[in-house]
DRENBAGU-908128 format. One line per field, with one value per atom (N, C-alpha, C): residue number from 0; residue in one letter; atom name; z, x, y. Coordinates in steps of 0.001 Angstrom, whole numbers. Layout:
// DRENBAGU-908128
nr: NUM	...
rest: A	...
atom: CA	...
pz: Z	...
px: X	...
py: Y	...
//
This chain:
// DRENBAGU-908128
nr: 0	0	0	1	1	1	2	2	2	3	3	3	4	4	4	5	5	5	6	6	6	7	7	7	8	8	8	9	9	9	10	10	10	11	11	11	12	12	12	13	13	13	14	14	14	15	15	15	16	16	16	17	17	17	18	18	18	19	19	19	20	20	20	21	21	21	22	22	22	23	23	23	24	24	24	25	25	25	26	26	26	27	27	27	28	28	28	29	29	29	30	30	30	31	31	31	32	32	32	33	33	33	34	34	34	35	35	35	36	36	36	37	37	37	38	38	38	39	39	39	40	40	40	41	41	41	42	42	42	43	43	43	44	44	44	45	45	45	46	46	46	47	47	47	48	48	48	49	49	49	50	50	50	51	51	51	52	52	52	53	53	53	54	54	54	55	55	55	56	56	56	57	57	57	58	58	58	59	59	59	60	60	60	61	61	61	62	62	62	63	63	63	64	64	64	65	65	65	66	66	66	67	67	67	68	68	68	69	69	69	70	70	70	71	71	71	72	72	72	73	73	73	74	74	74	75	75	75	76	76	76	77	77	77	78	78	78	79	79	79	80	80	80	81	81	81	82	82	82	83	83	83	84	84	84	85	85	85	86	86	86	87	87	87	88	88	88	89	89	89	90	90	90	91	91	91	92	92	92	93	93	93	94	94	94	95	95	95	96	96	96	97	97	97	98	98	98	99	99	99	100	100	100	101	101	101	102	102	102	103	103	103	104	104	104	105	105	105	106	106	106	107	107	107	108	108	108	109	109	109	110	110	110	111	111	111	112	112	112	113	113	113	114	114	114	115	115	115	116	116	116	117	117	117	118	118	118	119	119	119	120	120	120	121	121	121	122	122	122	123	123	123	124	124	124	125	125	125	126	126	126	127	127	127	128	128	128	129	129	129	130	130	130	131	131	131	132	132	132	133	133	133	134	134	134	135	135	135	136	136	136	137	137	137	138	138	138	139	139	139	140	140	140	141	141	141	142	142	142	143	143	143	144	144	144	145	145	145	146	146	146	147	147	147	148	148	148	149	149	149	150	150	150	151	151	151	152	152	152	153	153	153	154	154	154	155	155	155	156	156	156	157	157	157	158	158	158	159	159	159	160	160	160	161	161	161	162	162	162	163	163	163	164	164	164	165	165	165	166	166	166	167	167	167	168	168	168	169	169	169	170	170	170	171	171	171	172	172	172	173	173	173	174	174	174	175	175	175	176	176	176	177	177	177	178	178	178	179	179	179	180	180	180	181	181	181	182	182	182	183	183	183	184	184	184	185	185	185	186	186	186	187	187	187	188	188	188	189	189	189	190	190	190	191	191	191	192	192	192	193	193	193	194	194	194	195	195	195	196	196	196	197	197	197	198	198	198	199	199	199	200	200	200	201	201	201	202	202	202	203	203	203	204	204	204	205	205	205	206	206	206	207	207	207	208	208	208	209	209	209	210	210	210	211	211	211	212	212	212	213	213	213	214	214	214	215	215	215	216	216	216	217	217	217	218	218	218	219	219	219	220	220	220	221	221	221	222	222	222	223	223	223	224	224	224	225	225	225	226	226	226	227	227	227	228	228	228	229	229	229	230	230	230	231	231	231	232	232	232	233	233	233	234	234	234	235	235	235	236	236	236	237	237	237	238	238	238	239	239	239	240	240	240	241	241	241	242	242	242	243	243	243	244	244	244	245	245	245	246	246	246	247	247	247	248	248	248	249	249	249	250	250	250	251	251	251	252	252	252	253	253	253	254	254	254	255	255	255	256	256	256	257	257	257	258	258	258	259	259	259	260	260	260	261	261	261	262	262	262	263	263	263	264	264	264	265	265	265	266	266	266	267	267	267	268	268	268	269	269	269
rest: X	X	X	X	X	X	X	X	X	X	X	X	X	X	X	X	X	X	X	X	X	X	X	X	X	X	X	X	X	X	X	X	X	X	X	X	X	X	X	X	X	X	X	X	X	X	X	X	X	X	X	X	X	X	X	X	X	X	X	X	X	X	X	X	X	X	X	X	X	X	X	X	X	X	X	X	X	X	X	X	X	X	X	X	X	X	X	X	X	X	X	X	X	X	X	X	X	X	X	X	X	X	X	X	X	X	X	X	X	X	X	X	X	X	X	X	X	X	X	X	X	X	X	X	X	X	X	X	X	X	X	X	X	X	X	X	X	X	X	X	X	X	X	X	X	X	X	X	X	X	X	X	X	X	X	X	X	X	X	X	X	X	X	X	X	X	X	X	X	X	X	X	X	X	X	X	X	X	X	X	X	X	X	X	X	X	X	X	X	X	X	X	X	X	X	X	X	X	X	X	X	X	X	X	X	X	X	X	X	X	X	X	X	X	X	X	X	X	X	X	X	X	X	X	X	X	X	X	X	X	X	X	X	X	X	X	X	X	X	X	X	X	X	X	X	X	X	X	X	X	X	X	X	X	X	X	X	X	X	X	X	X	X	X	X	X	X	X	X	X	X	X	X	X	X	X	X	X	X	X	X	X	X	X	X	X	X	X	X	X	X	X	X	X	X	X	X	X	X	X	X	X	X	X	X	X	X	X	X	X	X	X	X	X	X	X	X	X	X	X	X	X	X	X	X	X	X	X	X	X	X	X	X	X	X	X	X	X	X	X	X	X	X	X	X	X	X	X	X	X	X	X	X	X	X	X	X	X	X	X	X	X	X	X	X	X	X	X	X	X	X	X	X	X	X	X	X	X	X	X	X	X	X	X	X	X	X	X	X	X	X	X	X	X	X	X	X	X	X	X	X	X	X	X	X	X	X	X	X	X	X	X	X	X	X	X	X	X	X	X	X	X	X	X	X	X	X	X	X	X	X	X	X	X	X	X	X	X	X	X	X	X	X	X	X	X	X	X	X	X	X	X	X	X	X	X	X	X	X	X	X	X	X	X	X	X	X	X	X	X	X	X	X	X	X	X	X	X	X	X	X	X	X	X	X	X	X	X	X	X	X	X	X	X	X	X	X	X	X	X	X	X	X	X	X	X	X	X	X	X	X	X	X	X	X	X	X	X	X	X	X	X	X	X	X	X	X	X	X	X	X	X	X	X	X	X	X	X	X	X	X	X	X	X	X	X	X	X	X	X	X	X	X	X	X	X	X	X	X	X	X	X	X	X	X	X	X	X	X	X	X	X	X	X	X	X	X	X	X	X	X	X	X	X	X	X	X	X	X	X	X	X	X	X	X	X	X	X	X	X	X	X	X	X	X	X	X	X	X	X	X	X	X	X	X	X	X	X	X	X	X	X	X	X	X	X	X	X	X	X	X	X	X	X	X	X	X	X	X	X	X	X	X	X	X	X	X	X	X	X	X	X	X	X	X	X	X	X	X	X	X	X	X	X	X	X	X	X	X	X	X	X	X	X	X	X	X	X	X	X	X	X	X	X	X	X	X	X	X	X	X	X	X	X	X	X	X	X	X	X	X	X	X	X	X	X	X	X	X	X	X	X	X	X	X	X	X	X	X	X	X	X	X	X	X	X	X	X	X	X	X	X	X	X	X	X	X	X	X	X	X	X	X	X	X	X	X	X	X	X	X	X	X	X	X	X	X	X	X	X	X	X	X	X	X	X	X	X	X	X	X	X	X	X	X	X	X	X	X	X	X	X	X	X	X	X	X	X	X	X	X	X	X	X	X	X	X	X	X	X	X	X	X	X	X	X	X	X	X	X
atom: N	CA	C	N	CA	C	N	CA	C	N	CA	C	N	CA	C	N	CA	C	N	CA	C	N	CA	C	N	CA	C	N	CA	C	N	CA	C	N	CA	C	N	CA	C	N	CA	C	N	CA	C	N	CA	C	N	CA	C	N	CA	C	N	CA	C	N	CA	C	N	CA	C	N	CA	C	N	CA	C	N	CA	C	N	CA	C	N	CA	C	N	CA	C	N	CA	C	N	CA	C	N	CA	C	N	CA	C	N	CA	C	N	CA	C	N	CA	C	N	CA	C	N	CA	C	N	CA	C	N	CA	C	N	CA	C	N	CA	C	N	CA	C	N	CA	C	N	CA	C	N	CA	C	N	CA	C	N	CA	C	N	CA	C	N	CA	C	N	CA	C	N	CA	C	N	CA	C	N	CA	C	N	CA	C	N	CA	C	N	CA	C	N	CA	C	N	CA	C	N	CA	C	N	CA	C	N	CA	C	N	CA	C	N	CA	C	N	CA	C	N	CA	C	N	CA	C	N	CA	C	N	CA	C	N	CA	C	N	CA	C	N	CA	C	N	CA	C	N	CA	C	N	CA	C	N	CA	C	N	CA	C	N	CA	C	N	CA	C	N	CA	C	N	CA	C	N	CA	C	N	CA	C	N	CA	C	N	CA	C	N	CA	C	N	CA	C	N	CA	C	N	CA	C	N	CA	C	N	CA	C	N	CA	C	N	CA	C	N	CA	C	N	CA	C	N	CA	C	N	CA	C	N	CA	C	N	CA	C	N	CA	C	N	CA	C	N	CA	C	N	CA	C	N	CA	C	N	CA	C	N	CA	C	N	CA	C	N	CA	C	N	CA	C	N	CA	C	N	CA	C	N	CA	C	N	CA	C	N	CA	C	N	CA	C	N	CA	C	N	CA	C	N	CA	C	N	CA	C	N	CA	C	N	CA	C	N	CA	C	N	CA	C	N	CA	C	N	CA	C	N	CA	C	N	CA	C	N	CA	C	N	CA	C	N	CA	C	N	CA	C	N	CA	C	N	CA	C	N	CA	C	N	CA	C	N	CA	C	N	CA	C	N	CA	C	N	CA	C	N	CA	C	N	CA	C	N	CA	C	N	CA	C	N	CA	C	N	CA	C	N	CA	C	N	CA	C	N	CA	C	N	CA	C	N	CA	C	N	CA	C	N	CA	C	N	CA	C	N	CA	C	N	CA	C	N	CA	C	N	CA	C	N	CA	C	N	CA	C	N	CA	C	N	CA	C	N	CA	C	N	CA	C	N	CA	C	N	CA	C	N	CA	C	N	CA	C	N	CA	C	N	CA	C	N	CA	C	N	CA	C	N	CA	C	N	CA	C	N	CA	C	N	CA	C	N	CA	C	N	CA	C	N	CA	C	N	CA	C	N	CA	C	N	CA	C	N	CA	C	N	CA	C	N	CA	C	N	CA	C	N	CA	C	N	CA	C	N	CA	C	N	CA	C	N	CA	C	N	CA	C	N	CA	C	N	CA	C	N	CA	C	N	CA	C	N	CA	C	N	CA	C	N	CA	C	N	CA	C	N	CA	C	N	CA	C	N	CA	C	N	CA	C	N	CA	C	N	CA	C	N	CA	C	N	CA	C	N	CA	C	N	CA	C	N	CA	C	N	CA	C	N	CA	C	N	CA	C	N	CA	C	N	CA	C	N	CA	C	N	CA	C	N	CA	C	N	CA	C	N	CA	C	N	CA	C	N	CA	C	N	CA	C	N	CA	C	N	CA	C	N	CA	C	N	CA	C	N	CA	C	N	CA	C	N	CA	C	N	CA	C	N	CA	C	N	CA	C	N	CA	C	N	CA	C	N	CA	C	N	CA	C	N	CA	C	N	CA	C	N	CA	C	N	CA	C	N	CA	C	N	CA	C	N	CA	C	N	CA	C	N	CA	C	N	CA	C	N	CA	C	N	CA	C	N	CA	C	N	CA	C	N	CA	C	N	CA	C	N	CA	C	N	CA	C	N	CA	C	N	CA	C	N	CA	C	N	CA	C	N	CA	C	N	CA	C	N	CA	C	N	CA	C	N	CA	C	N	CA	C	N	CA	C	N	CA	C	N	CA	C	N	CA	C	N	CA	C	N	CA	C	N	CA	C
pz: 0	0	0	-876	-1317	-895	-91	505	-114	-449	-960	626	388	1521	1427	2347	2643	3820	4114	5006	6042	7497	8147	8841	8875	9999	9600	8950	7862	8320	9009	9095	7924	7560	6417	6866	6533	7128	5791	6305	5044	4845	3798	3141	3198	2974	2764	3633	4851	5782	5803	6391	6397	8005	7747	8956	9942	11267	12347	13183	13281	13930	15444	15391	16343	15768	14715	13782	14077	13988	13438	11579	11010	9385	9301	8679	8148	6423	7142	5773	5828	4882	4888	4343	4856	4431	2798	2162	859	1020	1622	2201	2237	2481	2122	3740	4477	5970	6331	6964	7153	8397	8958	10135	10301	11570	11634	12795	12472	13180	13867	15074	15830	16673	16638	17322	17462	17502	17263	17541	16803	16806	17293	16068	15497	14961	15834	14680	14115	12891	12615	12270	12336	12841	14401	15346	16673	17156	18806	19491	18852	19451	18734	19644	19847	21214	20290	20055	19462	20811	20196	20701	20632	21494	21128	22223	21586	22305	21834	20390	19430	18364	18143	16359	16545	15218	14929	15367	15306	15446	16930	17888	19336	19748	19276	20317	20257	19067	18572	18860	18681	18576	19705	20938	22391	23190	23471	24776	25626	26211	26916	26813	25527	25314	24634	24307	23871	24807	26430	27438	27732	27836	28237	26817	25771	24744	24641	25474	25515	26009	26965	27723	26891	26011	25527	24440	23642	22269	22443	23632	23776	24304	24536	24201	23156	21817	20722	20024	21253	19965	19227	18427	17420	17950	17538	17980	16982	16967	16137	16343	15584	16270	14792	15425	14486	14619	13686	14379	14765	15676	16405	15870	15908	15590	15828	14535	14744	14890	14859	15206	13541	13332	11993	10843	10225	9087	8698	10100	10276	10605	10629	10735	9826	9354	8570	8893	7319	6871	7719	8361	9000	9961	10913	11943	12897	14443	15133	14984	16241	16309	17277	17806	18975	19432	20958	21579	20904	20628	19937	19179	18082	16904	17540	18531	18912	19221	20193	20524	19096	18115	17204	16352	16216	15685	16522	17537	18315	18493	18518	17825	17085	15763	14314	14266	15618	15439	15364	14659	14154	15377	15557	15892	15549	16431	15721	16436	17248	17640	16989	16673	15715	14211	13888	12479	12416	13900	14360	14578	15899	15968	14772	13386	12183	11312	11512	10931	11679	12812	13357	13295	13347	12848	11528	10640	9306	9926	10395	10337	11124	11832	12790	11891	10574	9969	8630	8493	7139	7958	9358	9791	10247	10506	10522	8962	8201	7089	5856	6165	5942	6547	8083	8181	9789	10061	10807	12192	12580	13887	14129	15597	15889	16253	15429	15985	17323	18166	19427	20277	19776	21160	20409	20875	20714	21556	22065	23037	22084	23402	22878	24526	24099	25582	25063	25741	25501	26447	26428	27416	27354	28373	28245	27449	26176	25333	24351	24284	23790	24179	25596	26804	26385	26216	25729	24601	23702	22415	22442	22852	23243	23690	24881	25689	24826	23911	22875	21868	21386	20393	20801	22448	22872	22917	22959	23345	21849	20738	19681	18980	19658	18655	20150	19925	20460	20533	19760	19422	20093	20902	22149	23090	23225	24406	26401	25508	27040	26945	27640	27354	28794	28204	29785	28927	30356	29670	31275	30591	31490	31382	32695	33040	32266	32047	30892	30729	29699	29748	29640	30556	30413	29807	30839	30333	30242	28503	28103	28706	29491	29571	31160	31277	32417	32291	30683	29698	29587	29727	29931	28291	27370	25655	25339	26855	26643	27298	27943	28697	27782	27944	27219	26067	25887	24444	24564	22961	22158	22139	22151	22490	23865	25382	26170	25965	25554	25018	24225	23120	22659	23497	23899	24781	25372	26304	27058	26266	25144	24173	23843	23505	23593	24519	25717	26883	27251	27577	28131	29103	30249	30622	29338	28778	27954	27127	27006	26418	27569	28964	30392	29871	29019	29144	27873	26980	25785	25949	27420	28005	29009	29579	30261	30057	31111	30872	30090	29864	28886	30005	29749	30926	30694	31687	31522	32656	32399	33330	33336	34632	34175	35367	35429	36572	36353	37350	37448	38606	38627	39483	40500	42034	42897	43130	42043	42125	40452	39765	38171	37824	38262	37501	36600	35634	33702	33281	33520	33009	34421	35551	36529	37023	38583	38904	39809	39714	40246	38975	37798	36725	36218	36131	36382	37222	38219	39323	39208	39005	38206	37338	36272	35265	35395	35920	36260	37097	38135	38576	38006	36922	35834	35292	34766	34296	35019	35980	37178	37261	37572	37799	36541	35877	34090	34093	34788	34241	35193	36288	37180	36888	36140	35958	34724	33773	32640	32541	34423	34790	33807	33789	33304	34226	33706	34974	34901	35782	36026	36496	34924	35209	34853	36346	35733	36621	36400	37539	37614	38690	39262	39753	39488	39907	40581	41344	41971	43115	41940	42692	43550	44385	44950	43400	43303	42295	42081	42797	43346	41804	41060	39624	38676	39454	38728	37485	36803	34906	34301	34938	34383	34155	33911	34411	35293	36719	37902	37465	38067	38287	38068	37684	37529	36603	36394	35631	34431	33611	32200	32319	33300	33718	34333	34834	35831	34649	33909	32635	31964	31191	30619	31072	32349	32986	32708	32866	33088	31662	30561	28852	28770	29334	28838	29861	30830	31336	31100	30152	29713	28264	27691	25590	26085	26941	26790	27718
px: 858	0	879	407	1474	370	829	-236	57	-615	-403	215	1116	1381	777	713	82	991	1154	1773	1113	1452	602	1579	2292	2947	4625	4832	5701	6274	4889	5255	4003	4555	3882	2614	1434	998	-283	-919	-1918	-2807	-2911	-3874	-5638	-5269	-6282	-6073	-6080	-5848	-7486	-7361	-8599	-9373	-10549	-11212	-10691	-11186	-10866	-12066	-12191	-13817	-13406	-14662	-14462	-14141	-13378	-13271	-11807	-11328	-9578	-9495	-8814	-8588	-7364	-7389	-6045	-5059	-4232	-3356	-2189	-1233	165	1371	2331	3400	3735	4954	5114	5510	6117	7255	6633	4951	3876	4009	4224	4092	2894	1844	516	100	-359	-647	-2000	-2187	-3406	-3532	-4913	-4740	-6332	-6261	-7175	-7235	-8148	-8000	-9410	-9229	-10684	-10123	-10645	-10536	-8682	-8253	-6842	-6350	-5595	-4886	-3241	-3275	-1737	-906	-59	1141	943	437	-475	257	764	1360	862	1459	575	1496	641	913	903	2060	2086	1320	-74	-361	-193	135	426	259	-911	-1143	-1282	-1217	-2001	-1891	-2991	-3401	-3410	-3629	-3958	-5315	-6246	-7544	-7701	-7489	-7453	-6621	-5149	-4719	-5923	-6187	-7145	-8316	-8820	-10674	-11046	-10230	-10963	-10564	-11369	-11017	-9700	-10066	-8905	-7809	-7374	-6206	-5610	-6445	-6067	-5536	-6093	-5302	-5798	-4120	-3658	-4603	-4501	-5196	-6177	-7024	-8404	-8485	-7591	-7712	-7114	-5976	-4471	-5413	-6380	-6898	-7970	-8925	-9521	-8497	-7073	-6364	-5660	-6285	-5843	-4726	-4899	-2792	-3789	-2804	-3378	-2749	-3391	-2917	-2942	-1490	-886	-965	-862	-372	44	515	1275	1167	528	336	1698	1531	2607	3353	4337	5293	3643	3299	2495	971	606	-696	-815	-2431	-2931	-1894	-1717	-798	-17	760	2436	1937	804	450	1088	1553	1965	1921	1475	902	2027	1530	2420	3055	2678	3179	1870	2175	1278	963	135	29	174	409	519	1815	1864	2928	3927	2879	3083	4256	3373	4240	5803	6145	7012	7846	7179	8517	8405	8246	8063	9326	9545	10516	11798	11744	12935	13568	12943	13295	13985	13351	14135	15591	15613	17055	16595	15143	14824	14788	15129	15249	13740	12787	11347	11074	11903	12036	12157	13409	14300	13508	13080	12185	10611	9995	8837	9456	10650	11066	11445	12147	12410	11210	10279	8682	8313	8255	7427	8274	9608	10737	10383	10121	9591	8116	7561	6091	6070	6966	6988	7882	8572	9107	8003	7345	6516	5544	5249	4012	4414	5557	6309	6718	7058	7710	6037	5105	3451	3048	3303	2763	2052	1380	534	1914	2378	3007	4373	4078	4832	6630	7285	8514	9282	8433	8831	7950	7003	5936	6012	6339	5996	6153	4876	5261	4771	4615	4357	3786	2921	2576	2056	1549	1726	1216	364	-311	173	952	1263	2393	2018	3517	3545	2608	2487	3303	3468	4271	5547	5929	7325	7767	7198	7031	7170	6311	6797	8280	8359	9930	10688	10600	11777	11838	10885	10561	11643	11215	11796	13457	13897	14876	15893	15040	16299	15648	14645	13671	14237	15118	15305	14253	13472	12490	11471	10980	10383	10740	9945	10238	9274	8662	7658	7527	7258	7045	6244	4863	4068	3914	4218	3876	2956	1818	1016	1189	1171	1523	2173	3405	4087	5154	5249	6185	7417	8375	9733	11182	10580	11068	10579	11056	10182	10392	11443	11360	10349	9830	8425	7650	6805	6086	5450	4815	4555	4640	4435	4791	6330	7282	8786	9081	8417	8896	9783	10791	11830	11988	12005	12675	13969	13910	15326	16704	16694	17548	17381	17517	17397	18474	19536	20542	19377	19236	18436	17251	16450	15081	15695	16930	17835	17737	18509	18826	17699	16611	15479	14778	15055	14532	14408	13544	14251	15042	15446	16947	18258	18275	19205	18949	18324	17743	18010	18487	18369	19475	20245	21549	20968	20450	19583	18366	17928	17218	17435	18919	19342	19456	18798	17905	16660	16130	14583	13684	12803	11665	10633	10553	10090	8646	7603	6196	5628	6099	5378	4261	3290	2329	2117	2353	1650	1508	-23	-213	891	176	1414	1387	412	911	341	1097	816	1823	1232	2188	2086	1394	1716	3312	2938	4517	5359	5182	6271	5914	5445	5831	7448	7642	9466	10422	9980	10410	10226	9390	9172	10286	9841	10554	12191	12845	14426	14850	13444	13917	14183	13108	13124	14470	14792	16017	16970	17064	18900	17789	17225	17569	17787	17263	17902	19207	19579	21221	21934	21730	22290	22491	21202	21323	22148	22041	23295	24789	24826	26231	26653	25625	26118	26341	25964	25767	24491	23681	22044	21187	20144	19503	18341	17780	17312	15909	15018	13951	12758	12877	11742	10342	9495	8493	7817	7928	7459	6297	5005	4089	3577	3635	3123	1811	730	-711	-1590	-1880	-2254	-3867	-3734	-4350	-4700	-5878	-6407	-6751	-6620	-7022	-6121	-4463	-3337	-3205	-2972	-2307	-3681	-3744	-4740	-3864	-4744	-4083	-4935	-4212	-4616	-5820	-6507	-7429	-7326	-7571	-7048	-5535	-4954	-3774	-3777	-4715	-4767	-4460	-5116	-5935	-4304	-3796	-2386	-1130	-1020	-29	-366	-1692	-1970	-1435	-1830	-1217	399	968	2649	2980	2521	2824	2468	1437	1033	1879	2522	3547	4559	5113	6595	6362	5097	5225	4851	4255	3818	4971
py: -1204	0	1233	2049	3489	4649	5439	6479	7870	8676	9858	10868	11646	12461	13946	14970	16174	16502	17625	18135	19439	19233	20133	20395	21935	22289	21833	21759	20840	19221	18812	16960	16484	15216	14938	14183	13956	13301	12602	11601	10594	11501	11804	12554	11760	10238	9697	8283	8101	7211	6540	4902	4596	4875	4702	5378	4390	4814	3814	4078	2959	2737	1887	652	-23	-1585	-1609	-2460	-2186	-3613	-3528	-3223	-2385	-2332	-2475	-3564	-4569	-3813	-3538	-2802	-4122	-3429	-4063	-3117	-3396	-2776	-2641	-1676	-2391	-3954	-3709	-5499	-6688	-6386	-7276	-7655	-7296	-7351	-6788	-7919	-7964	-6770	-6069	-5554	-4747	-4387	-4236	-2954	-2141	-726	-691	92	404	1769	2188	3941	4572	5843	6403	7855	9078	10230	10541	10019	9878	11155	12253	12998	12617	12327	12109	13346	13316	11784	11524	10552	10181	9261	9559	8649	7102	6355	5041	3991	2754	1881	664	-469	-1661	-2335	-3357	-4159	-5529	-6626	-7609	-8608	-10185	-10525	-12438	-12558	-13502	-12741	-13053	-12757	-11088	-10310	-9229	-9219	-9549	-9802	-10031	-10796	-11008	-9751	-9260	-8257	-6771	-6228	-5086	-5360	-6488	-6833	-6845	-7663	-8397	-7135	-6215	-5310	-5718	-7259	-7586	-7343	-8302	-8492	-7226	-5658	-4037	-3530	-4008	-3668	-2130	-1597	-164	617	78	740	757	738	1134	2280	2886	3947	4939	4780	5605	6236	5209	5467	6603	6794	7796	9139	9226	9623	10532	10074	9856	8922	7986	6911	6303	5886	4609	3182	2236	630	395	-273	-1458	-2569	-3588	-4965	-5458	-6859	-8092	-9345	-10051	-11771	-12084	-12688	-13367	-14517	-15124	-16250	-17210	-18097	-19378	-19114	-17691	-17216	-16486	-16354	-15527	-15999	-15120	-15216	-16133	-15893	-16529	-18004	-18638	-20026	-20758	-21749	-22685	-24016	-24436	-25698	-26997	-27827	-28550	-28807	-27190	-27767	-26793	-26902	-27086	-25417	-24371	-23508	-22720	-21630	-20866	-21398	-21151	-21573	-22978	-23791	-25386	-24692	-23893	-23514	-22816	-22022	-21660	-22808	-23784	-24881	-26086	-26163	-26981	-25936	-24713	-24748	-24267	-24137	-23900	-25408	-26343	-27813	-28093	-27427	-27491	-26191	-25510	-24866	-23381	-22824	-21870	-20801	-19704	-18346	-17782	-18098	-17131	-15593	-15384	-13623	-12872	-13390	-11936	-12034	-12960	-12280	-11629	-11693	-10742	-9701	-9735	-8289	-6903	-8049	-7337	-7144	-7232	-7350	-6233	-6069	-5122	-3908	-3717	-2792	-1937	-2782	-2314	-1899	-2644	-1668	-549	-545	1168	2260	1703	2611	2882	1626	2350	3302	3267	4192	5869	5652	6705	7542	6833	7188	7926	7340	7445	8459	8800	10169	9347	8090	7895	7886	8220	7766	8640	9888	10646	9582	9638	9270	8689	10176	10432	9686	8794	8547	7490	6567	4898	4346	3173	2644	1506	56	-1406	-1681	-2490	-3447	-4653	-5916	-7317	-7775	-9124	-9562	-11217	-12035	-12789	-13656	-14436	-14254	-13127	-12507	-10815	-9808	-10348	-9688	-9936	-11132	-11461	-10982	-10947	-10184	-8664	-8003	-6614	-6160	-7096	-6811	-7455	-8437	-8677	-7232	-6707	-5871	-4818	-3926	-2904	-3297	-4709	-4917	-4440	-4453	-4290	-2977	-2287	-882	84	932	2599	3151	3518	4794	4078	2905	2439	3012	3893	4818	4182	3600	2752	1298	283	-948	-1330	-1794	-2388	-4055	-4904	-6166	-6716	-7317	-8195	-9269	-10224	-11354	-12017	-11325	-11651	-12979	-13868	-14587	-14566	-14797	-14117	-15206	-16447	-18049	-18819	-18802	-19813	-21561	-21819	-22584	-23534	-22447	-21761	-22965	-22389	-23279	-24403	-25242	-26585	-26919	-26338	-26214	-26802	-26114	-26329	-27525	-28168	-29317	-30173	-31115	-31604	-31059	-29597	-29187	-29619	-30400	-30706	-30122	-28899	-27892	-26936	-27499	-26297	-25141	-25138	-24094	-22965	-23667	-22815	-21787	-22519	-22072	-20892	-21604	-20269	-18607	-18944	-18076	-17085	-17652	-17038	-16695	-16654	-16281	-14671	-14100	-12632	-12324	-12947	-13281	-12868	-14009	-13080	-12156	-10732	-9926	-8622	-9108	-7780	-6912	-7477	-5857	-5268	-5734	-4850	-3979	-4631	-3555	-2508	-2992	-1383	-266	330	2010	2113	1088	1145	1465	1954	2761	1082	-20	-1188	-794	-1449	-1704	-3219	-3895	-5202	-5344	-6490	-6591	-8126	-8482	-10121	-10462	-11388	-12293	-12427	-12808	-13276	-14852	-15692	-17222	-17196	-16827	-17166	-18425	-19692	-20798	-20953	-20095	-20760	-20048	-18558	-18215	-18075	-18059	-17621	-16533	-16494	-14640	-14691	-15712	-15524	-15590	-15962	-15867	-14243	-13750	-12182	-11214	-11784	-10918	-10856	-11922	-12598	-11566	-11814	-10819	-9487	-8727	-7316	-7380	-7712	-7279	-7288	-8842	-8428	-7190	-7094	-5621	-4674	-4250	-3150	-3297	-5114	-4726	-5037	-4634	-4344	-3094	-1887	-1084	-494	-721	-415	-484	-1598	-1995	-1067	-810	-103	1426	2051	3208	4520	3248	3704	4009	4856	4784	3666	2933	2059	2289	1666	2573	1138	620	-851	-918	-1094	-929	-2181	-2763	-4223	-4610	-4214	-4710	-6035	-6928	-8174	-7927	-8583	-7665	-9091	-9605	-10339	-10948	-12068	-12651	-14391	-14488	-15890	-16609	-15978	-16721	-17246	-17020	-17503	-16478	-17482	-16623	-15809	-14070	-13235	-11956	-10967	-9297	-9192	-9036	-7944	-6992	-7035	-6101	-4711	-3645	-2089	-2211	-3155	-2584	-2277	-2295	-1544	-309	161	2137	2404	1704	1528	1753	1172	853	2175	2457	3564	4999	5205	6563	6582	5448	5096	5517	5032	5306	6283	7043	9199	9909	9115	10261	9856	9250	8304	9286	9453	9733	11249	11478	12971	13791
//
């Protein structure tokens, strides 16, 4: 998709952008990189919050899983998202789906981070480069392995200026998906553990459960500190915020932390 440009104030911005309703509207990059947008009373070029949770369709469509962006968008940001490694799009013929799909090819040797993270890289530069998305205000948040996804995202994107992740997965080898993976070296590798010195000094927001046994809230808690003491060590400032909210329902989001995360991203972009 090739957008005509217009300019206001001398930033360029879509002359002819599609509406945004209460509907996700599915564009794509030139790159043929699938993605998907959500907002309402949008002025561009408009902070804008990568959502990520599953599919394009589940992170934008389900209130839930929009999170912080339910609140940000009456705001004015726009929401992004990206099917995930094994979800929507990125499904393929043959092997399993979702999480499955993650440990089915970390099996076969395959690296499935770093080619979402370089997918969604390109889509924050075609939205920028289009007119829809102030430079300066980007955040990402993630709900679960959405969560992981996000904090991989921020870990190799600068111009992520915020990152909230809910009950987020941090190791994968947590997982009941990972149980005897073929390669635990690998799993390691992909873990956000090794990802804490790529996030020293990133302005981080996480919240989870205080007995979430699907992904870990001591697996959480691990994490956030190498990054504190990353960012310590790298003489950064150390900017992570730890939420652990008392939560009888195990693997959810806490109660109030959408409204909680939201305030944290409009005083982090604004």
């Amino acid at each position: 998709m090739v957008l005509s440009m217009g300019e206001v104030h001398g930033v360029e911005v879509p002359e002819n952008p599609p509406p945004l309703t209460n509907e996700v509207v599915y564009l794509e990059t030139p790159g043929g990189i699938p993605f998907g947008l959500w907002g309402k009373k949008v002025a561009y070029p408009a902070p804008t919050l990568f959502v990520f949770s599953a599919s394009v369709q589940e992170s934008l469509g389900d209130p839930y899983y929009r999170q912080c962006g339910k609140t940000l968008a009456d705001l004015g940001y726009l929401c992004v998202s990206l099917d995930l490694p094994g979800h929507g799009s990125d499904r393929r013929e043959g092997e399993p789906e979702g999480l499955d799909a993650w440990r089915f090819r970390s099996d076969h040797d395959e690296d499935f981070v770093s080619p979402f993270t370089q997918q969604a890289k390109s889509v924050l530069d075609f939205l920028i480069e289009s007119g829809y998305t102030a430079p300066d205000r980007v955040a990402v948040c993630g709900t679960s392995r959405g969560g992981f996804m996000a904090l991989q995202f921020a870990a190799v994107e600068p111009r992520i200026r915020a990152t909230a992740a809910f009950a987020p997965v941090t190791a994968l080898g947590t997982l009941r998906e990972f149980e005897g993976a073929t390669d635990p070296s690998r799993v390691s590798e992909l873990s956000l553990h090794a990802r804490a010195g790529d996030l020293a000094g990133r302005s981080l927001w996480l919240v989870i459960g205080d007995r979430d046994k699907r992904v870990g809230t001591d697996e959480a808690i691990a994490f956030a500190r190498a990054v504190t003491q990353s960012s310590i060590a790298k003489g950064k400032t150390a900017d992570v915020t730890l939420i652990v909210k008392p939560e009888p329902k195990g693997h959810t989001t806490p109660e109030g932390s959408p409204n909680l995360a939201a305030e944290w991203i409009a005083e982090k972009l604004e």
